[in-house]
DRENPALUM-898257 format. One record per residue (C-alpha): residue in one letter; x negated, y, z negated. Coordinates in pm, whole numbers, plus 50000, padded with zeros to 5 digits. Layout:
// residues N
aXYZ;...
END
This chain:
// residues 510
x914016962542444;x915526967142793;x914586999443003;x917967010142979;x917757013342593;x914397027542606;x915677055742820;x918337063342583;x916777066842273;x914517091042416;x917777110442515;x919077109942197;x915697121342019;x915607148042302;x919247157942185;x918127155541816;x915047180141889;x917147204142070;x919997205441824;x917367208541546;x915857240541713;x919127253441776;x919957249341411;x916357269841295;x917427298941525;x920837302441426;x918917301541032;x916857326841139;x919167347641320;x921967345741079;x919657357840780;x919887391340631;x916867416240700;x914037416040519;x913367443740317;x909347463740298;x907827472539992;x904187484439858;x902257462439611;x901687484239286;x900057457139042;x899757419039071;x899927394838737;x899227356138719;x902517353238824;x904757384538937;x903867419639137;x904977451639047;x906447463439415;x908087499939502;x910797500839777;x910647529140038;x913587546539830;x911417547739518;x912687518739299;x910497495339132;x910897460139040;x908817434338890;x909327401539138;x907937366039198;x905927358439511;x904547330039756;x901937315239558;x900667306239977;x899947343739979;x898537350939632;x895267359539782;x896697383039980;x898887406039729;x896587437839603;x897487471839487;x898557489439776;x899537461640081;x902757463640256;x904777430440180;x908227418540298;x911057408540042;x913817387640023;x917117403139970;x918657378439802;x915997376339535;x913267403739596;x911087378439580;x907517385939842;x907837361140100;x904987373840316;x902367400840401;x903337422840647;x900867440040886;x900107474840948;x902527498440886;x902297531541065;x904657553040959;x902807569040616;x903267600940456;x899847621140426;x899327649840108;x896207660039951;x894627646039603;x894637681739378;x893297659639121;x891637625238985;x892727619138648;x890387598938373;x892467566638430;x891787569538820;x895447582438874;x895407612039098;x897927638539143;x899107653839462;x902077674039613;x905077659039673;x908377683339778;x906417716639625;x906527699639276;x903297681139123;x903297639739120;x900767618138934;x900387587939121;x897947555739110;x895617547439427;x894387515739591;x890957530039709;x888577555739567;x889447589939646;x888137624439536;x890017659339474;x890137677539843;x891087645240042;x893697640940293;x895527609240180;x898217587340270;x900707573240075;x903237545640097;x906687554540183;x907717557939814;x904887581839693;x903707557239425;x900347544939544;x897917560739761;x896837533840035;x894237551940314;x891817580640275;x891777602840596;x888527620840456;x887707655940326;x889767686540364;x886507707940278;x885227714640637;x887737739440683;x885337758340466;x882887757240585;x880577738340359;x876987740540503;x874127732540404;x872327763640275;x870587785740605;x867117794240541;x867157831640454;x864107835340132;x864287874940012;x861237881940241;x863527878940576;x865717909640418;x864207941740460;x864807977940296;x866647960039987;x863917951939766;x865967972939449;x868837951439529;x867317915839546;x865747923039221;x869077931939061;x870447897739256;x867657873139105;x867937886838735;x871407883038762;x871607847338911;x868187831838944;x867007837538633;x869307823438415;x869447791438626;x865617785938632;x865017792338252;x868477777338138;x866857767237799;x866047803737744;x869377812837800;x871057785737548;x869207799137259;x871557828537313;x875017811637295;x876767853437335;x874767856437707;x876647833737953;x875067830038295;x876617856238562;x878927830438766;x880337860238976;x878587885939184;x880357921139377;x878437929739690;x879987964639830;x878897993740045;x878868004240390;x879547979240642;x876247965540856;x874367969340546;x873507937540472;x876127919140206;x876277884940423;x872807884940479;x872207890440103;x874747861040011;x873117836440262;x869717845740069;x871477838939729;x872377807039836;x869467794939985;x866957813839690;x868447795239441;x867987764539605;x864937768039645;x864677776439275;x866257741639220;x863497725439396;x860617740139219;x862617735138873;x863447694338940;x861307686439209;x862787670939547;x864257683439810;x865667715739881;x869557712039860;x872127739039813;x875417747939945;x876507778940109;x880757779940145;x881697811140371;x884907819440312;x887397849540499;x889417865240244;x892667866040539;x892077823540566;x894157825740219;x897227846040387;x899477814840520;x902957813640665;x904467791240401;x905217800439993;x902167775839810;x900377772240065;x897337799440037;x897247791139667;x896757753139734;x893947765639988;x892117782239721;x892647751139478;x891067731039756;x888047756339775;x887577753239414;x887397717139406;x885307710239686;x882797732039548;x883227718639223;x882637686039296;x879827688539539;x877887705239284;x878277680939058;x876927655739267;x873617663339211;x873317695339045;x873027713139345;x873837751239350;x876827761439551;x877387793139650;x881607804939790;x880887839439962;x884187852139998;x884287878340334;x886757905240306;x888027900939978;x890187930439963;x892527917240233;x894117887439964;x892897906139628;x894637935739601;x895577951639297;x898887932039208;x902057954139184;x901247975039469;x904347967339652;x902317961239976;x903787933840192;x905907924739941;x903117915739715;x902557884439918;x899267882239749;x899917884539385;x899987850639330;x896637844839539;x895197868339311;x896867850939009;x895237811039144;x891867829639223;x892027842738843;x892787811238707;x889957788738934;x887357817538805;x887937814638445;x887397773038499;x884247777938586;x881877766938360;x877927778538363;x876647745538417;x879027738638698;x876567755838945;x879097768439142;x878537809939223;x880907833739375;x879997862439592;x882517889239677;x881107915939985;x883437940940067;x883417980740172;x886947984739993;x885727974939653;x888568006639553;x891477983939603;x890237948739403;x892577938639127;x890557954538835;x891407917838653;x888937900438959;x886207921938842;x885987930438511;x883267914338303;x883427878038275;x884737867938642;x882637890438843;x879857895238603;x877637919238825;x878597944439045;x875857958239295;x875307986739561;x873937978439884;x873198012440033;x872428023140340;x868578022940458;x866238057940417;x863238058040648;x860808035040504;x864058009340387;x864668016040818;x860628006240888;x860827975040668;x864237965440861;x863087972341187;x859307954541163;x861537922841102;x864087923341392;x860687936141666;x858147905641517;x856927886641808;x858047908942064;x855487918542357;x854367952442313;x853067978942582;x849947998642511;x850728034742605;x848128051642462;x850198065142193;x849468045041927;x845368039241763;x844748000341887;x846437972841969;x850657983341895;x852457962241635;x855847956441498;x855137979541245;x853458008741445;x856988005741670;x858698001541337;x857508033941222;x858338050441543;x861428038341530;x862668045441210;x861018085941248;x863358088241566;x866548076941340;x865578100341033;x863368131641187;x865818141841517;x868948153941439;x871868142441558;x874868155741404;x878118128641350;x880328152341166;x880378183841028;x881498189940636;x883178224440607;x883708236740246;x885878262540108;x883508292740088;x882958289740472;x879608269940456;x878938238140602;x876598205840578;x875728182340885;x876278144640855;x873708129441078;x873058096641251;x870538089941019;x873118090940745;x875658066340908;x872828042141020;x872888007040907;x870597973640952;x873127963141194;x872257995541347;x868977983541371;x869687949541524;x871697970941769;x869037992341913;x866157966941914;x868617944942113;x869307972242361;x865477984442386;x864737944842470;x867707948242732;x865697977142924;x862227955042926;x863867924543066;x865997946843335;x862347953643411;x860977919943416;x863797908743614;x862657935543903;x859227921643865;x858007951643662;x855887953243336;x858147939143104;x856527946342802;x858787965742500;x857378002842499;x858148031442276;x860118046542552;x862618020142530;x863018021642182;x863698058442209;x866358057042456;x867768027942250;x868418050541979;x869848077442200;x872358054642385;x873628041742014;x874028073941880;x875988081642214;x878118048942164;x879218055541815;x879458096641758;x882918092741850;x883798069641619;x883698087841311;x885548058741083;x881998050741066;x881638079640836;x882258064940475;x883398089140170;x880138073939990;x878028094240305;x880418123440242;x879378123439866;x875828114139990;x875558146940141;x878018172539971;x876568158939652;x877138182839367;x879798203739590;x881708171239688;x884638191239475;x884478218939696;x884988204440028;x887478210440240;x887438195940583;x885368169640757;x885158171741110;x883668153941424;x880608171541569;x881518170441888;x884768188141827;x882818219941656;x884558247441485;x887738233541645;x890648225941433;x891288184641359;x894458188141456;x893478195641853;x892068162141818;x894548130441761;x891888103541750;x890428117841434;x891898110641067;x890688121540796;x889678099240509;x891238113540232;x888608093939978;x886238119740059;x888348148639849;x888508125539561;
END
């Protein structure tokens, strides 16, 4: 073969090359789009698929790709056919919801447009989990983990009974009601008409001591778990504001408290661990329905709340604790036997409840010896000095004026709290460091507890909404009928009306 021939078949296969490319992209750009869809089953032969509008179809497939095709993938279909011509890759625009719940078959059901949808799911999920689904809500295909840390699910904090002072009558009350029937559960089954409290009511004064009290439920009955089974010592505490509920959008609040429920539900459930939802400031979300307040925004809070409550079962392990000083305005229905099972005081501290409180918050602290005290000083010789300052001087908060022209005194000691407590041995260990910090003795001495006390009585015997109508009652007692003012000491004989910061709680007539 001559050159000249050589050279022009290579031309013409260069020319046959080039027209053949030019042929596959014209095939390729003259083709009609292909069209996504989500894998919802796979047979020997076909898939189940779901479009992004929502129709399904039962197609054939690739068999170069059958290893490829699960429940859930992204795949690309011909529109001629609907037939799955490839995998695609990642697709990133997803629409994320929230599993409400895992049926028995492994379907789930989530929100979808405000109404309930009941879909299936290509990976394990559990009720409380942010999800996403494919663009036709029909299969769940990534889990974006648990919506439960907005609750505040914690470990339980270490707080046993002997870390809360002055409130021995109430812990008692507190551990027949809950610890009791979980440690001796046999007992309690012989007696199928006694069901195990799953609800306690904390209220009383503020500062008293109702958090403290549900951080030592959960942890208490924890530790009850522990010396029941053995192991290690696992419980839950879920700290919850009653206003998280109160959301901008109709649904919302009540799929909140849905979300609670379930978390807790299923982390008990686990392993049988206690959990414990302490609900803060109940009274701002469970308000007696019908009121006409805010439109009764919160009726149907109260309604969800109602309905997660009576769910509850008593071997669910899950508790709820209710603290509140406005235990007047609950929905009676929240309350009433059955729901809230138990409903218990938590006064205010006398003088030896106020020596027990304060020996715990001055432990450790470096004490001065004055001379004022028989040997070496302790916590609880400056806990007894403290606590005789609070309840032996007087210093008047309010006057109560009744209608015969007599009076009674409301005195700090009647308003004071453990928070008060906290208060004053934080300020008395203020004035030792100031002294410490100007290279003085800086060791905590009775004077600085006294002036402590002084400066918080100061601080607060203005602000008489610290005066609660139980303290009223506390010291009208029998002639609580009779009263007919309640004044500010440090306006005197002087009318209420000369003074526009003062308002009269009108609880304390009734």
């Amino acid at each position: 073969m001559s050159k000249d021939e050589i050279i022009g078949e290579e031309e013409a296969k260069s020319w046959r090359e080039k027209a053949l490319q030019a042929a596959e992209i014209l095939r390729k750009i003259s083709q009609p789009p292909l069209v996504y869809a989500t894998v919802l089953g796979v047979d020997k032969e076909t898939v189940d698929i779901a479009t992004n509008n929502g129709q399904t179809y039962v197609v054939s497939f690739n068999p170069k790709i059958k290893d490829k095709i699960k429940m859930g993938v992204t795949v690309r279909l011909s529109p001629e056919t609907m037939a799955v011509v490839d995998v695609a890759g990642n697709v990133m625009q997803r629409s994320a919801t929230t599993v409400k719940d895992v049926l028995k078959d492994g379907r789930i059901k989530i929100d979808h447009q405000g109404l309930e949808r009941v879909i299936q799911s290509s990976i394990a999920v559990k009720v409380g989990d942010n999800v996403l689904v494919d663009n036709s809500y029909s299969v769940v295909v990534e889990s974006l983990g648990n919506s439960s840390r907005a609750y505040k699910i914690d470990k339980v904090p270490e707080v046993p009974w002997s870390s809360i002072g002055g409130l021995e009558g109430t812990i008692e009350s507190i551990r027949d009601t809950l610890e009791m029937p979980f440690l001796h559960r046999a007992v309690y089954d012989r007696f199928p008409n006694k069901k195990p409290a799953q609800g306690v009511l904390l209220y009383g004064p503020p500062g008293c001591g109702k958090t403290m009290l549900g951080k030592g439920i959960a942890y208490n009955l924890a530790l009850m778990k522990k010396q029941r089974d053995g192991g290690e010592l696992n419980g839950y505490f879920m700290y919850v504001a009653g206003p998280e509920f109160l959301q901008k959008w109709v649904g919302t609040g009540e799929a909140k408290v849905r979300e609670m429920f379930a978390t807790a539900r299923e982390t008990a459930a686990e392993n049988g661990d206690p959990v414990v939802i302490f609900m803060d400031e109940p009274e701002s979300v469970l308000k007696k329905r019908g009121t006409g307040i805010s439109s009764d925004a919160t009726d149907s809070i109260v309604n969800q709340i109602l309905c997660e409550m009576d769910g509850l079962r008593p071997r669910d392990n899950v508790y709820v604790v209710l603290a509140t000083n406005r235990e007047d305005i609950l929905d009676p229905a929240i309350i009433r036997p059955g729901r809230i099972d138990k409903k218990i005081y938590v006064p205010r501290p006398n003088q030896e409840s106020a020596e027990k409180i304060f020996s715990i918050y001055l432990k450790d602290l470096p004490f001065a010896s004055d001379g004022l005290f028989r040997g070496k000083p302790t916590s609880e010789s400056y806990a007894k000095h403290a606590a005789s300052e609070v309840f032996e001087i007087e210093r008047p908060m309010a006057y109560i004026f009744y209608r015969d022209g007599s009076r009674d005194t409301i005195h700090y000691q009647h308003v004071f709290s453990g928070a008060s407590a906290v208060s004053i041995v934080g300020r008395a260990t203020d004035l030792a460091i100031k002294r410490g910090i100007q290279k003085k003795n800086s060791d905590l001495t009775r004077e600085d507890i006294s002036v402590a006390i002084n400066a918080e009585y100061e601080e607060n015997r203005r602000l008489t909404n610290l005066i609660a109508p139980e303290d009223v009652r506390a010291v009208a007692g029998d002639r609580i009928s009779e009263v007919a003012d309640v004044r500010p000491a440090y306006i005197g004989n002087r009318s209420r009306s000369s003074d526009p910061h003062y308002i009269l709680q009108q609880e304390t007539r009734q």
